[in-house]
Structures are given as structure tokens and as C-alpha cells.
C-alpha positions in Angstrom: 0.4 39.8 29.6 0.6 43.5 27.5 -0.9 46.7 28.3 -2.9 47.9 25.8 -2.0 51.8 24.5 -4.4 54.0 24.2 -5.7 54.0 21.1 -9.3 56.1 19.6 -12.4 53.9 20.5 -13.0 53.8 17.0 -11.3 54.5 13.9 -12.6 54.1 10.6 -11.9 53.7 6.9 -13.8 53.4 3.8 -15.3 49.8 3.9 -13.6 48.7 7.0 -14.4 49.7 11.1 -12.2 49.1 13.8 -13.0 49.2 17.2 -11.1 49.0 20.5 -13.3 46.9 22.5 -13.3 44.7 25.6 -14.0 40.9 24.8 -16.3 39.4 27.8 -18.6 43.3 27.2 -18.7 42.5 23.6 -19.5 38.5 23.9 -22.5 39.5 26.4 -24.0 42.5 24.6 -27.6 41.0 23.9 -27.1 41.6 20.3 -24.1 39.4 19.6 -24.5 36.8 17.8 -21.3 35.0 15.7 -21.8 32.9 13.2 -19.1 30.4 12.0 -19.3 30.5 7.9 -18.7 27.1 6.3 -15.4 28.0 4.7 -13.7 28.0 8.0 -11.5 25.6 9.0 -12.0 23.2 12.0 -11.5 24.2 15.4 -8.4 22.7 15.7 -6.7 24.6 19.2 -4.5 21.5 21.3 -4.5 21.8 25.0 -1.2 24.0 24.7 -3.1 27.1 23.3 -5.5 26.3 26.3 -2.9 26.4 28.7 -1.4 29.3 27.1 -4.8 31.3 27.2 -5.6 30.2 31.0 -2.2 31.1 31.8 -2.6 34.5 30.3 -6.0 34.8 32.4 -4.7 34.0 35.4 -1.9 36.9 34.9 -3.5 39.9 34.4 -6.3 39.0 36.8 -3.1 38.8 39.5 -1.7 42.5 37.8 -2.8 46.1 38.7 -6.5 46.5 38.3 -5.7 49.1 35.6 -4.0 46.4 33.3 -5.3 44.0 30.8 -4.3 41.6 28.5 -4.6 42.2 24.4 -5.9 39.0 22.5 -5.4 40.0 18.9 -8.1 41.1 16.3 -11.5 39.9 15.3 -12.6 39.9 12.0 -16.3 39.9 11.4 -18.6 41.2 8.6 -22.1 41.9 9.3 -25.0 40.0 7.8 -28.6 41.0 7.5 -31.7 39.5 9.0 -32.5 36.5 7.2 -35.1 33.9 8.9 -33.0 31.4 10.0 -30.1 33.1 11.8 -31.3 36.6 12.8 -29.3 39.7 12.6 -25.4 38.4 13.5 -21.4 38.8 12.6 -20.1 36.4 9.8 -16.8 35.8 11.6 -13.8 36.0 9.1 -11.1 35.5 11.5 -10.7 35.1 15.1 -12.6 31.6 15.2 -9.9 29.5 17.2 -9.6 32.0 19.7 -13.5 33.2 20.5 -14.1 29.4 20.9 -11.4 28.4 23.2 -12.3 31.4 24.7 -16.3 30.4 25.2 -15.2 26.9 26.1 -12.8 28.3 29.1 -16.1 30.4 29.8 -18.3 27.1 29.6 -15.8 25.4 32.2 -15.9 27.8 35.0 -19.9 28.6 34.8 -20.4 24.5 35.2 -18.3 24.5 38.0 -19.6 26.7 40.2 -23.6 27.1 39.2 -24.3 24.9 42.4 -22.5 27.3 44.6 -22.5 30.6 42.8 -25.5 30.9 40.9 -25.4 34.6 40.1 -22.2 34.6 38.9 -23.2 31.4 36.8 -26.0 33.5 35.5 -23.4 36.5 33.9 -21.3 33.9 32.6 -24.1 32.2 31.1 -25.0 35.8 29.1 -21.4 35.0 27.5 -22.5 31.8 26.0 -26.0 31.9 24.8 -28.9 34.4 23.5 -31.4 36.1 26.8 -34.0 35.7 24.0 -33.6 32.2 23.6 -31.0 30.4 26.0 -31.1 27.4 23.8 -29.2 29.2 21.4 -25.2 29.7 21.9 -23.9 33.2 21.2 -20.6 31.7 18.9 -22.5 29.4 15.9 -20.2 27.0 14.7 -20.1 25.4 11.3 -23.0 22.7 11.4 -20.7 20.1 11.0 -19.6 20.1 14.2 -22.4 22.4 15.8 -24.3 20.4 17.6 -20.7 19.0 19.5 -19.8 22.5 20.4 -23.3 23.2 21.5 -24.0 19.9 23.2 -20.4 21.1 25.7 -21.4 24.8 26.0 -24.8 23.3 27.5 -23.5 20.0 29.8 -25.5 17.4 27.8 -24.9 14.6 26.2 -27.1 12.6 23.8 -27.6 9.1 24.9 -24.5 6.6 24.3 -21.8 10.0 23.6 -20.3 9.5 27.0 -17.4 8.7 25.1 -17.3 10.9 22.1 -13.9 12.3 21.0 -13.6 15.6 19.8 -11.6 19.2 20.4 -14.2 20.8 22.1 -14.8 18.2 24.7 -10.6 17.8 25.4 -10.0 21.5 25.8 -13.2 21.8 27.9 -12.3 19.1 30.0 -9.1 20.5 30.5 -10.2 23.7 31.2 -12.5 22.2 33.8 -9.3 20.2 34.9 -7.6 23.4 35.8 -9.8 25.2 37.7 -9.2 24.4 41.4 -11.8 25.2 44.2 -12.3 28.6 45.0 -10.2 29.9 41.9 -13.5 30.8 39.9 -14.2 34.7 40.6 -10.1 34.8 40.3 -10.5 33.5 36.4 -13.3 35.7 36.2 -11.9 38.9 37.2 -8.7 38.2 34.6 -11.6 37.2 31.8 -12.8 40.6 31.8 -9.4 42.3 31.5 -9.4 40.7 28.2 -9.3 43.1 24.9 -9.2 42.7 21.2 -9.8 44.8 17.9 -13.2 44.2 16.6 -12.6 44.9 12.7 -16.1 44.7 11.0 -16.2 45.3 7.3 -18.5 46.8 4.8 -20.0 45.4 2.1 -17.6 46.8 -0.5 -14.6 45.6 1.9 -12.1 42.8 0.1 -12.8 39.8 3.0 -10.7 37.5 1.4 -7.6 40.1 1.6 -7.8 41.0 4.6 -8.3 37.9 6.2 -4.7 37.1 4.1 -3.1 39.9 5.8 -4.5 39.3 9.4 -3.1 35.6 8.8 0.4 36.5 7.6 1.4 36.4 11.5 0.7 34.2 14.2 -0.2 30.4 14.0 -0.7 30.7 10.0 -3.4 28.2 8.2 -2.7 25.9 6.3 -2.4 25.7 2.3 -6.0 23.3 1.8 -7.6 26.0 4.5 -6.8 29.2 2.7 -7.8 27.4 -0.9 -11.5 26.7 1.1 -11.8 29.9 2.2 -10.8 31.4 -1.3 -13.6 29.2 -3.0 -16.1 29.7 -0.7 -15.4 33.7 0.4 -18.0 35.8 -1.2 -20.7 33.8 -2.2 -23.9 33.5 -0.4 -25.1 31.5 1.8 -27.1 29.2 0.2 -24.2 28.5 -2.2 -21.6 28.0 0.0 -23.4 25.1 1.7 -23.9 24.0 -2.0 -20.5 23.9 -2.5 -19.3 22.6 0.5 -21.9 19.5 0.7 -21.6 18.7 -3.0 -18.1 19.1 -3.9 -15.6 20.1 -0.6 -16.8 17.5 2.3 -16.7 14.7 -0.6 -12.7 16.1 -1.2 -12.0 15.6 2.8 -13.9 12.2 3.0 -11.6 11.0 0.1 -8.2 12.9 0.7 -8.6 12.5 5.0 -5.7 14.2 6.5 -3.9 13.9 3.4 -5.8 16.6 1.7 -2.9 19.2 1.9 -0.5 16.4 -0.3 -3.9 16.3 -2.8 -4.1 19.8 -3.6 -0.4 20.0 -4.2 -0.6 17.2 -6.1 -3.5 17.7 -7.9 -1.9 21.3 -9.1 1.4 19.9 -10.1 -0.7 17.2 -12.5 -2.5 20.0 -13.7 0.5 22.8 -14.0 3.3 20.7 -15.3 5.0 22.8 -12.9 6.9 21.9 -9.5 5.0 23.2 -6.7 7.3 24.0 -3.5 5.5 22.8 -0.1 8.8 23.9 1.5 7.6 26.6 2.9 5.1 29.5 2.7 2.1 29.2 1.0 3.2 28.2 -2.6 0.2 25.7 -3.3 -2.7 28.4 -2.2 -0.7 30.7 -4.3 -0.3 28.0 -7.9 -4.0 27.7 -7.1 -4.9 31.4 -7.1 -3.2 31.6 -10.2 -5.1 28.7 -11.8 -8.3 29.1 -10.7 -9.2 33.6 -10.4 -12.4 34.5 -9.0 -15.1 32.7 -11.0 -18.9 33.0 -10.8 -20.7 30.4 -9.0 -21.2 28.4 -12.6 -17.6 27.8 -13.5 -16.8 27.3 -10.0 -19.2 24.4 -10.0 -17.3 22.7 -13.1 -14.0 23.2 -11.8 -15.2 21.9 -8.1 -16.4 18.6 -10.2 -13.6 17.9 -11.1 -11.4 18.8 -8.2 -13.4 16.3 -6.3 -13.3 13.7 -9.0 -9.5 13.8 -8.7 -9.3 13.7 -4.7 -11.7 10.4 -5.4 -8.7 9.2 -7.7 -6.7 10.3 -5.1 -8.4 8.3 -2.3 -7.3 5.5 -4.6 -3.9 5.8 -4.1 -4.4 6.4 -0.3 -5.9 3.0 -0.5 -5.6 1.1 -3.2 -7.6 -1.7 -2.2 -10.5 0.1 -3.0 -10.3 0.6 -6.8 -12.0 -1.5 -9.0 -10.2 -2.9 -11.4 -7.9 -5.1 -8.5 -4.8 -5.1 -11.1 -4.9 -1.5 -11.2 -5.3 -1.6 -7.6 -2.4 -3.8 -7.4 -0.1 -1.7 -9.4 -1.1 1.2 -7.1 -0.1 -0.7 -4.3 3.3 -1.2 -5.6 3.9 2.4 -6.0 2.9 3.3 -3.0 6.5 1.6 -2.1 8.1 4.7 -3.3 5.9 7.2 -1.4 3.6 9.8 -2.8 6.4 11.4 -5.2 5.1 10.4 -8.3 1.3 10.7 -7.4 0.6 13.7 -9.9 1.8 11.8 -12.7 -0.8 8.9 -11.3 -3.7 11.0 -11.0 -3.4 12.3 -14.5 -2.7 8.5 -15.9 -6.0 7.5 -14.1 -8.4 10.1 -15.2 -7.1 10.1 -18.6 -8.2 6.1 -18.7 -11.3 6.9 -16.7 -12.1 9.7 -19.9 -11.3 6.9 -22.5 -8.2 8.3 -23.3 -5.7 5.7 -22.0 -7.2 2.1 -22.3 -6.7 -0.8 -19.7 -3.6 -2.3 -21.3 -1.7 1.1 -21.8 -2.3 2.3 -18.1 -0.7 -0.7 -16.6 2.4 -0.7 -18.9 2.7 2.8 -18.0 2.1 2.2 -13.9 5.0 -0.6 -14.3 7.2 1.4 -16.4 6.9 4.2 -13.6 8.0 1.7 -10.9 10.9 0.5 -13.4 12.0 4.5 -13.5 11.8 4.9 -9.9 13.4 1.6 -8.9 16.3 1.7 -11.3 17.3 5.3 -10.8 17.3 4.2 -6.6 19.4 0.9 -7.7 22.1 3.5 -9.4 21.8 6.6 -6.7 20.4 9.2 -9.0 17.7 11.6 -7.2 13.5 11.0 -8.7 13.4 14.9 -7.4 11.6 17.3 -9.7 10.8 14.6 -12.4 7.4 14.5 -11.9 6.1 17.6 -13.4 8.1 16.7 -16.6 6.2 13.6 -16.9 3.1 15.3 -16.1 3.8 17.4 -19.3 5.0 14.5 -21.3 1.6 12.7 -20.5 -0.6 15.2 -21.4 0.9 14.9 -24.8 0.3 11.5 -25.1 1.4 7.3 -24.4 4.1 8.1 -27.1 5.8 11.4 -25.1 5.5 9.6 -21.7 7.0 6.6 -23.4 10.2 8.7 -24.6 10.2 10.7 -21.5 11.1 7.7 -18.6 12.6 6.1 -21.2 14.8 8.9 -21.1 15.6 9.1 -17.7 15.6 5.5 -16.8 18.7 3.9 -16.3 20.4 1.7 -18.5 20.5 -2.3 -18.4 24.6 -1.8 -18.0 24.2 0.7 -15.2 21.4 -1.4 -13.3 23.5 -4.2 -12.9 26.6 -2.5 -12.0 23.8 -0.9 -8.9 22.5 -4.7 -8.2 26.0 -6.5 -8.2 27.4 -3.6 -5.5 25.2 -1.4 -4.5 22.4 -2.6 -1.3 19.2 -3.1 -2.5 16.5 -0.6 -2.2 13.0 -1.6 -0.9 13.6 -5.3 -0.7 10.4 -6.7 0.3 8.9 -5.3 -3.0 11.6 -6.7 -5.4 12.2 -10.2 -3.6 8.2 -10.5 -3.9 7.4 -9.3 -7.3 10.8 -11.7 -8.5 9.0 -14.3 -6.1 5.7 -14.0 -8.1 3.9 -12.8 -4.8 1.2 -10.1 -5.3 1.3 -9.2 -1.6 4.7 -9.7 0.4 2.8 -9.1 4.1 3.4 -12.1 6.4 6.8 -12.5 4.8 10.3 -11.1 6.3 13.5 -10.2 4.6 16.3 -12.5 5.2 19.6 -12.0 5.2 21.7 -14.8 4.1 25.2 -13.5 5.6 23.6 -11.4 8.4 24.5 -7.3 8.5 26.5 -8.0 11.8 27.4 -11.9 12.5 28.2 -12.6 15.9 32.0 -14.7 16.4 30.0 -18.1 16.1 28.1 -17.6 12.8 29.9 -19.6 10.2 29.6 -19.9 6.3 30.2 -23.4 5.7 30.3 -25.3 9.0 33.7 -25.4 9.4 34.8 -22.1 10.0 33.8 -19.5 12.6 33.1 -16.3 11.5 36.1 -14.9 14.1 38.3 -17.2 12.3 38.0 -15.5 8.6 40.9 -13.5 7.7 39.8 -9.8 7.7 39.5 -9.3 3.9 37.0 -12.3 3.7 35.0 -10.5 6.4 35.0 -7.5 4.6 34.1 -9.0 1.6 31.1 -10.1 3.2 29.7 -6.9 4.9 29.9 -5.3 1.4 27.5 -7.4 0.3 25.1 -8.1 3.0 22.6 -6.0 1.7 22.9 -6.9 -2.3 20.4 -8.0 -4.0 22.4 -11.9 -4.1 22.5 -11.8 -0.2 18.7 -11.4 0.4 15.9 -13.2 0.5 12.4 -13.6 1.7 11.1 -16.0 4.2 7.5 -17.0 6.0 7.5 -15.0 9.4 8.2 -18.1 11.4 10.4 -19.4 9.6 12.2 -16.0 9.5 12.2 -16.5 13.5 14.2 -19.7 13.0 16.6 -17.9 10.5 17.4 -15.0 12.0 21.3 -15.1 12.6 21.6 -18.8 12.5 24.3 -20.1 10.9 24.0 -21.0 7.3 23.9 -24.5 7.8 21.1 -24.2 9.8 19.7 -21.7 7.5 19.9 -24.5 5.0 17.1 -26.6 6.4 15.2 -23.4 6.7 14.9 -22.2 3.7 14.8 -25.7 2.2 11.0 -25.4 4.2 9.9 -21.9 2.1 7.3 -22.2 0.1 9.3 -19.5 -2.3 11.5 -21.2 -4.9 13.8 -18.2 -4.7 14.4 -19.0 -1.1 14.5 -22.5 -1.8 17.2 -22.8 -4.1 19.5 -21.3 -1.4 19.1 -24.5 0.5 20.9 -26.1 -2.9 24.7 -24.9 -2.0 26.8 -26.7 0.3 28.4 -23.5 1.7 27.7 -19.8 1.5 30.6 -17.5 -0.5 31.0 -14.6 -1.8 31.1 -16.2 -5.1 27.6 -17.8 -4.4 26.6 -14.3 -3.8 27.4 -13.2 -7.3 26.2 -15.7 -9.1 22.7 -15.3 -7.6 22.9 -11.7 -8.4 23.1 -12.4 -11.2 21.0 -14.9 -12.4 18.1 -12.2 -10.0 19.6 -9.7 -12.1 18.3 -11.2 -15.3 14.9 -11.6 -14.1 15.1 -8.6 -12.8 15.7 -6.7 -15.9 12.8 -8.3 -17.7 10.4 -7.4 -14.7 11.4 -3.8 -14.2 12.5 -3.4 -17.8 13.3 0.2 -19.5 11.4 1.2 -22.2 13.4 0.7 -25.8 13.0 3.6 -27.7 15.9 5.9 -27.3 19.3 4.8 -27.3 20.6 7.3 -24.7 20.9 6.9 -21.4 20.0 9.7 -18.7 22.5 12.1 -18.0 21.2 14.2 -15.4 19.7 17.0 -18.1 17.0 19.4 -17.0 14.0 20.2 -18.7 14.0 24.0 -18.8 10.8 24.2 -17.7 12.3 22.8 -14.0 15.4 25.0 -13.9 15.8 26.9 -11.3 18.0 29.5 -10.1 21.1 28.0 -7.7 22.7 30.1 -5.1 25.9 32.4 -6.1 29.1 31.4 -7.2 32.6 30.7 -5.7 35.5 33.5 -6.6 36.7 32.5 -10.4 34.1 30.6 -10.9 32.4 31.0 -14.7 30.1 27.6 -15.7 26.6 27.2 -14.3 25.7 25.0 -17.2 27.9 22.4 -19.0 25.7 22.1 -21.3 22.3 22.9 -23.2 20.9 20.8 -25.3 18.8 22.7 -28.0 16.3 20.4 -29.9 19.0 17.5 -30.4 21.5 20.5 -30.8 24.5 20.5 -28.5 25.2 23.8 -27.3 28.3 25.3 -24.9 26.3 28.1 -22.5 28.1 28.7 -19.7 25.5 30.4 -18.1 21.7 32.1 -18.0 23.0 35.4 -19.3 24.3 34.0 -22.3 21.5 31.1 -22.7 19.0 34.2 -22.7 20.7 35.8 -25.1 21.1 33.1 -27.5 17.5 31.7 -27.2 15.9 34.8 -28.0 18.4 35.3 -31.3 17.6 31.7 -32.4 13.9 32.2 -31.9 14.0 35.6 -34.3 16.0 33.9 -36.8 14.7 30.6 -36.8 10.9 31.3 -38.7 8.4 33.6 -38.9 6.2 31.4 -36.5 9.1 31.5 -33.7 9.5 35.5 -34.3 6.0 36.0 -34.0 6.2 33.8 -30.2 8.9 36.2 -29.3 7.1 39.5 -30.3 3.6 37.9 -28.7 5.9 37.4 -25.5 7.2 40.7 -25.4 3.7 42.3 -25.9 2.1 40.6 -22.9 5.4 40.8 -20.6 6.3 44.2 -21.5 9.7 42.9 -23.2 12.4 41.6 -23.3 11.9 42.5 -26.5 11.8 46.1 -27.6 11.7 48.5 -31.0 14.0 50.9 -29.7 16.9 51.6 -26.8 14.3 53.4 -24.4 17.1 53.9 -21.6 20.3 53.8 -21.2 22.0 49.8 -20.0 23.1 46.9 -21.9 21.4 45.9 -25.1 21.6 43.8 -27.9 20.1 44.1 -31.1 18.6 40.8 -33.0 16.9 42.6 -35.9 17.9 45.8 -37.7 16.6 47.1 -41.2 13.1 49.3 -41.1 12.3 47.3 -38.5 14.7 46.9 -35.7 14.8 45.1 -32.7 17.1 45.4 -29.5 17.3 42.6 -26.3 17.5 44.6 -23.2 20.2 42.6 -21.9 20.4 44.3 -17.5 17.9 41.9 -16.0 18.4 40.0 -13.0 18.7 36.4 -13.5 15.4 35.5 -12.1 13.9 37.2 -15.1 16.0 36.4 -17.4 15.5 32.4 -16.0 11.6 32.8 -16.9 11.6 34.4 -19.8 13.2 32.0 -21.5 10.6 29.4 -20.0 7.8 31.8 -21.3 8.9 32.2 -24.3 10.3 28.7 -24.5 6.4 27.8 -24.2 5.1 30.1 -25.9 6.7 29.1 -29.2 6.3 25.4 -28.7 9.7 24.3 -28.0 10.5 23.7 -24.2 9.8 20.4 -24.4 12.9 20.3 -26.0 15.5 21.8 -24.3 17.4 20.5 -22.0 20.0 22.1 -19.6 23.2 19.8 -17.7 24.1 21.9 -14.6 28.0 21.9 -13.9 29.1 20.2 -11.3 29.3 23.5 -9.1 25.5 24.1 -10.4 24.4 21.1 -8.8 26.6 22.1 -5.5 24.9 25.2 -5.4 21.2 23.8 -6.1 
């Protein structure tokens, strides 16, 4: 509860009106009417704001008769007569709370219009039109009109009795709450409520001030604030265009998932990282890719935004697309989660434009899973590889080819990870080594179980309390290898499951799967027999999941420079944030950004006319680094001298001086290669 302050009743500004007003006086002035535009999100308010809100009412109708209770601001922007809606307020901002508000209202008027009828009839002026009491005074979006309607009114269409939706659960928990007699209390306390009314002109920014008002409270989400963007501004007629044709097709095929698309679908498009941490980084990458465009280039950029949350819908559900082996390799990634998904959109809609064909798509799909699978196998992060690959496929098969070949790890280091490292996702690997397209209805088995009870015994003989410790220990380290593992039919796994391996023996013996089968062939269960079936998996293994042979190195942790990014401060004494930089094949000691700035912008002027002429382009549009004279005092450097001289201001921050050598990196053609190898304190600091 909060006492408003006095404040003017109405204070104005050049495009932009606010008013002190009080809510239930405003809701029932006859010429209210609040429409819902389609680029709002969905009412989405759980019972917690509800009880929140009632609790709120139920205050300040207890307080002083001179106190009331603030709600926030309303943002609303007023639209002219037009034959279907009448004269009526576009709301902006303030949906979640107006209609929690009218469905609170809704819930007391039905409960006591029996036995109150003339207080029913003021409530009901907060709800609909007096010219037409069919009509609601709040208009949601039509998708979900007739819902909010159908609750504010007590009907139900024939065979909804058991519809689901947030309007009925927070009006049936508002009319959960109110107990007998408690009505004119709720009332009194709903017309102590107060807000700002903030109507704008027509020369008023909506789309920043609606930003602003949202940069506190319960703040939307990244996919709502892109919708609102696209839609904000244009009329009527073409927001529903845009909305039916391109946006509602994007939520059918992204579902709840749509915030992952767009972050996705921008990191495919970037080459960049996109941070979902926190904030609103994805709205943001989007504003920056797509500035306010008339309703024609909107259009083409909304066909294919929705063509790509269709691909995306693929990889939701891969069962859906049509080739069934692509489908099938989809599946298979989807064991690693969503990680590499950008990389996969782009891979898809370049074969669906007749740039990748059939054969090269797959190879690619499985060389992906290889990457993924073989960098888990030897404990190396997949983090912040994706955009890299994104920018290596856009080049081309042959760039994509070198770039996971690059970062995959090597035959020597995978089997070194199989022989004593556990296994990551086994029920993929056992299935795809068991030929099996589809490992559901099978369980992993573990040969020597994780935690044997005293009885369990390798051979027959000998109890597992009886092994001498180092034999035990022996064992536990490789439970979970790839030599200890197997899959089994669900009932058999039922019969497996920490039997003894003798009686193990006759199970697997039953498996359909030859892997599992072949167990049944030793006498006794070892640590030896362990490594040898490592092994001989580890063979077929490496053909399966196989790295791409076309560079001879093997991975060693190197950034691209277009994903380096700044890592916190240093520790006392310490001087190397880089190991290393490798420099288009050169090797190069840079100890740190300062110095890497420095040399890249020398070696660009030096290198050829075409480089020079990136760094002075570069400078022009950033407004340096680069500059034809020492215009203030601080640290410089000069690269060029003569009639024509040059001088690196050298007192940025290292933020700037971190993405100007991207820019300029890009701009002359050559990020793609360099490469930076973070200390081991760099990584620390990440």
C-alpha cells in the first residue's frame, strides 16, 4: 500500500500527456474504450500477481479513507474513429495489469448481482460500453478475445466447460477469494486505486517509451520486445498482416521455444555470440540487424524469419522433416542440446536454396556430432564455437570442413578419453555402434555395476567383499567407460540390473544386439576384458564419429578473434593475457590487448595498399583509431610518417581497443585468420 504525493492533475510535454488519475473513474467514464494492439504479448499474469493485487485491495480499503494505493503507469495513445472500433486508447503498456484488474472486477459483480444488483450495475460500467453492453471496455488481441470476453460476460459456448486458459484461472481465483459479505469491502479498496494515465501524441516515439516504462518491474521478454518493435508503428491493417502471415506462423513453429529461435536465428545470421545471460542482448543484436524498415522490406525480412523458425520447428521435432535421414541426423543432435542449432539452421536453409546438396548436408550433420562428441570424450568446452562455424559455413563446405576439423579432437586424444574417461551420452553411442537408428525401449547396462553390493561377483568365485581393495578400485574407475557399457531390451535390463555377471551372462546371451551379445562370450568379467572391448569399440568408434582429414593440427584451445572477449582484471605481477596469437599461420608473442592493438594496426598499414586502405576506411566511419595528427595530448604512436603521417592513439580502454581490432580485423578480410590462445590466467579470469 503507498500514498500517492501530490502531484499537478496534469502535466504535459511536447508529444506526451500525463495525467494523475484514479483507475475505477477512468475505466467507467463512458468514453473509455482500450484496445489491445496485436503486438502485445499474451496475458500471461499467474495467480501470484492475483493474489498480490487482491491483497493490495484489501489494504487500502482497511486504511484511512484519505489513502490509496498507486498501481503504476498506463501507456495509451489515442486512435481515431475508424468503423470498426470507434473512438478508443491503443494501449502500449499497462495490459497485464488493466486485465487482471477487469477480471478481479468481473469476479465480484458475478457474485453478488443476485443479491446486490445496483452495485452489480456500477461494476458492470467498469467492464463493458452503456452504449452497447455486449461490448467490454478492455479489447483484447482477437486471438484470445473472445476467451477474455466470454469470462467478463459468465458464458460459455457449448462443450468449453473445460477450457484452459489465464483468464478463466485468475478469474476463478479471484471468485475463489471473495468470501460472503466481503464484496462492498473489495469495492471500497478498488476505488482507492490510482495510476498515471500517459497518452501520447502522434509525433511521440511509442516504441521508446514503452522501452523505458519496461526497464523496471516484471520486464518482457526478448521475443516480446522484438514483436512489439516490428509491429509498433504501422497501421492497423498491416499489423494484422504481419502478424497472421508471418509472426503467428513463427509461434506455431518455435511454441514456447521461440525465445531460443530468435537467439538462434541471430547468431546464424551474425556470426556473432549472442549473450541470453542476462538483459536484453537478443532484442538488442536484432535492433541492430534489422533498423526501422518500411512495411515492404519488413515483409521480406519477416519471410524469411518465419521460414527459419519452420526449419527450426524441425529441430524441435525432427520427426517431422521430410527427408527421414535428415530427420534422423537431427535427432541425433538433439542429444547434445540446442548448442549447435544456429549452425543447423544455416546448414538447412543453405540445402533448401540449392546451395548444399543432400550428400554434403549429412556429412556435415555427422561431422558436427563427431566435433561435439569427441571434444565431450576429451573434456574440452563446445562453448562459443558456434558462431565461428556459422562464419566458416557461410563461406562454404570447404571452410566448415577446415573449421571442425580444426577443433575436433584427435584420433590419439579420443582414445586416451574412451580408455579412461566415462562415457558421455551413452545411449546414443552404444546405439549408433549397435546399428540402431532409434535406442528408445532400450536401457544402458552396466557390466560391473557403479556401486556393487558385497554379493556381486566377477567370475562366480569371488565375492565382490572379498577383492582386495586395489581390484575394487580398479573397477569403479571404469564402470562408466565406454568397455563397461552396454545396451539391453528394457526387460531384459530388469533381469540385469546388479545381477552378478554370471547371471548377466545368460542375459545378454538373450539381446538381440551383437554388441551385447558378445559379452555373454567371456567366462569371467576383468578389468582386462574391459580394455580390450574398449578397444576393439574404440575402432569402430573412430570410423563412425570420424574427424575430418584435412589439417594436421590438432585443436589447441585458440580463439577466433571475432569471439574474444574481455576477461576480468589481473592478479598483482601478473603480465600475460595471451600466450599466444596466431597471425595468418604466423606465430606471434602478445602478451596482451594493448600490445595486440598496436601491432595489428602497424601490420595492416604496412602490409598492402588494400589493408591500409581497411584501416583508413575503419578510422573514417569510427572516428579513429587512426588519425593524421596528435589532436590532444596522451599516448600515441605513429605508423606512417613522410607528407603523409599517421599516429595510433594508443589511451583507450581495453574494451575499445578489443573491438577495433575485430572491426578492422573484418573489415580488411582477415579475422578469419587470427587466432588468440588465452594464458592460463586468461582462461581463469574468463
Amino acid at each position: 500500500m503507498s500514498t500517492v504525493t501530490p502531484v499537478p492533475a496534469s502535466a504535459t510535454a511536447a508529444h506526451v500527456q500525463a495525467t494523475a488519475v484514479n483507475t475505477i473513474g477512468w475505466l467507467q467514464a463512458p468514453e473509455t474504450t482500450i484496445v489491445v494492439p496485436v503486438y502485445q504479448r499474451q496475458y500471461r499474469w499467474d495467480i501470484g500477481g492475483c493474489e498480490q493485487l487482491l491483497s493490495d485491495v484489501r489494504a487500502v480499503s482497511a486504511a484511512d479513507a484519505t489513502d490509496t494505493h498507486f498501481i503504476g503507469s498506463i501507456l495509451s495513445t489515442a486512435a481515431s474513429d475508424d468503423t470498426e472500433s470507434g473512438a478508443h486508447l491503443v494501449l502500449i503498456d499497462g495490459q497485464q495489469r488493466l486485465t487482471t484488474l477487469m477480471l478481479l472486477v468481473a469476479a465480484l459483480q458475478h457474485s453478488l448481482r443476485d443479491e446486490d444488483p445496483a452495485l452489480a450495475a456500477e461494476l458492470s460500467r467498469v467492464l463493458v460500453r452503456d452504449d452497447d453492453p455486449s461490448r467490454t471496455k478492455l479489447r483484447p488481441h482477437r486471438a484470445w478475445a473472445d476467451v477474455f470476453d466470454s469470462v467478463v460476460h459468465d458464458r460459455r459456448a457449448p462443450g468449453e466447460q473445460a477450457r484452459e486458459s489465464r483468464f478463466d484461472d485468475n478469474y476463478a481465483f479471484f471468485r475463489s477469494q471473495i468470501r460472503p459479505g466481503e464484496a462492498p469491502s473489495i469495492w471500497r479498496g478498488l476505488q482507492k486505486l490510482e495510476h498515471v494515465s500517459i497518452t501520447l501524441g502522434p509525433e511521440a516515439n511509442a516504441q521508446q517509451t514503452f522501452e523505458s516504462l519496461n526497464s523496471t518491474g516484471e520486464p518482457l521478454r526478448d521475443h516480446e520486445l522484438i514483436h512489439n518493435y516490428v509491429l509498433m508503428g504501422l497501421t492497423h491493417e498491416q499489423q494484422s498482416e504481419i502478424e497472421n502471415e508471418y509472426w503467428l506462423p513463427i509461434e506455431e513453429a518455435t511454441g514456447e521455444q521461440i525465445g531460443a529461435f530468435w537467439r538462434h536465428y541471430l547468431v546464424m545470421l551474425t556470426g556473432r555470440e549472442v549473450d541470453a545471460s542476462g538483459g536484453r542482448a537478443v532484442y538488442d543484436a536484432f535492433r541492430h540487424e534489422f533498423p526501422r524498415l518500411g512495411v515492404e522490406a519488413l515483409r521480406g525480412h519477416a519471410a524469411q524469419w518465419r521460414e527459419y523458425a519452420e526449419i527450426y520447428g524441425l529441430l524441435l521435432d525432427p520427426a517431422h522433416t521430410p527427408d527421414p535421414e535428415i530427420g534422423q541426423q537431427f535427432a541425433y543432435l538433439g542429444t547434445f542440446g540446442r548448442g549447435v542449432a544456429p549452425l543447423l539452421l544455416r546448414l538447412y536453409g543453405d540445402h533448401v536454396h540449392g546451395l548444399l546438396d543432400r550428400d554434403e548436408l549429412i556429412l556435415s550433420l555427422e561431422q558436427v556430432q563427431s566435433l561435439l562428441l569427441r571434444r565431450a570424450i576429451v573434456g574440452i568446452s563446445t562453448d562459443r564455437l558456434v558462431a565461428r562455424l556459422c562464419r566458416a559455413a557461410e563461406r562454404g563446405r570447404d571452410d566448415l570442413v577446415h573449421a571442425i576439423a580444426r577443433i575436433t579432437p584427435s584420433d590419439e586424444r579420443t582414445r586416451v578419453g574412451l580408455k579412461y574417461g566415462d562415457l558421455p551420452h551413452p545411449r546414443y553411442v552404444l546405439g549408433r555402434l549397435a546399428g540402431l537408428t532409434d535406442p528408445a525401449g532400450f536401457d544402458v547396462d552396466h557390466v560391473v555395476p557403479v556401486a556393487p553390493s558385497d554379493d556381486w561377483s566377477p567370475d562366480g568365485d569371488r565375492r565382490w567383499a572379498d577383492l582386495e581393495a586395489d581390484e575394487q578400485n580398479s573397477f569403479r574407475a571404469l564402470s562408466q567407460t565406454l568397455g563397461n557399457l552396454t545396451l539391453l531390451e528394457e526387460p531384459l535390463a530388469d533381469r540385469a540390473f546388479d545381477a552378478s555377471f554370471p547371471d548377466k551372462r545368460r542375459v545378454y546371451a538373450a539381446s538381440d544386439i551383437s554388441l551385447t551379445a558378445a559379452i555373454a562370450e567371456s567366462p569371467a568379467w576383468s578389468t582386462a576384458e574391459i580394455a580390450a572391448r574398449t578397444a576393439r569399440l574404440t575402432e569402430a568408434f573412430l570410423r563412425v564419429w570420424a574427424r575430418p582429414a584435412v589439417v594436421s593440427i590438432d585443436d589447441d584451445n585458440l580463439t577466433p578473434v571475432l569471439d574474444a572477449r574481455l576477461r576480468r582484471g589481473w592478479p598483482r605481477g601478473w603480465q600475460r593475457e595471451f600466450d599466444y596469437v596466431e597471425f595468418r599461420g604466423e606465430h606471434w608473442e602478445v602478451a596482451d590487448i594493448r600490445y595486440l592493438f598496436n601491432r595489428i594496426f602497424q601490420r595492416l598499414w604496412a602490409e598492402s595498399p588494400e589493408s591500409r586502405q581497411a584501416v583508413i576506411d575503419f578510422s573514417a566511419r569510427r572516428g579513429g583509431p587512426v588519425y593524421s595528427a596528435m589532436a590532444w595530448n596522451g599516448q600515441w604512436d605513429q605508423i606512417a610518417g613522410g607528407d603523409d603521417p599517421r599516429y595510433l592513439y594508443m589511451g583507450w580502454d581495453a574494451k575499445y581497443m578489443l573491438s577495433a581490432v575485430q572491426g578492422v580485423l573484418e573489415e580488411a578480410g582477415w579475422a578469419s585468420e587470427v587466432f588468440l590462445k588465452y594464458s592460463y590466467i586468461g582462461d581463469a579470469m574468463a
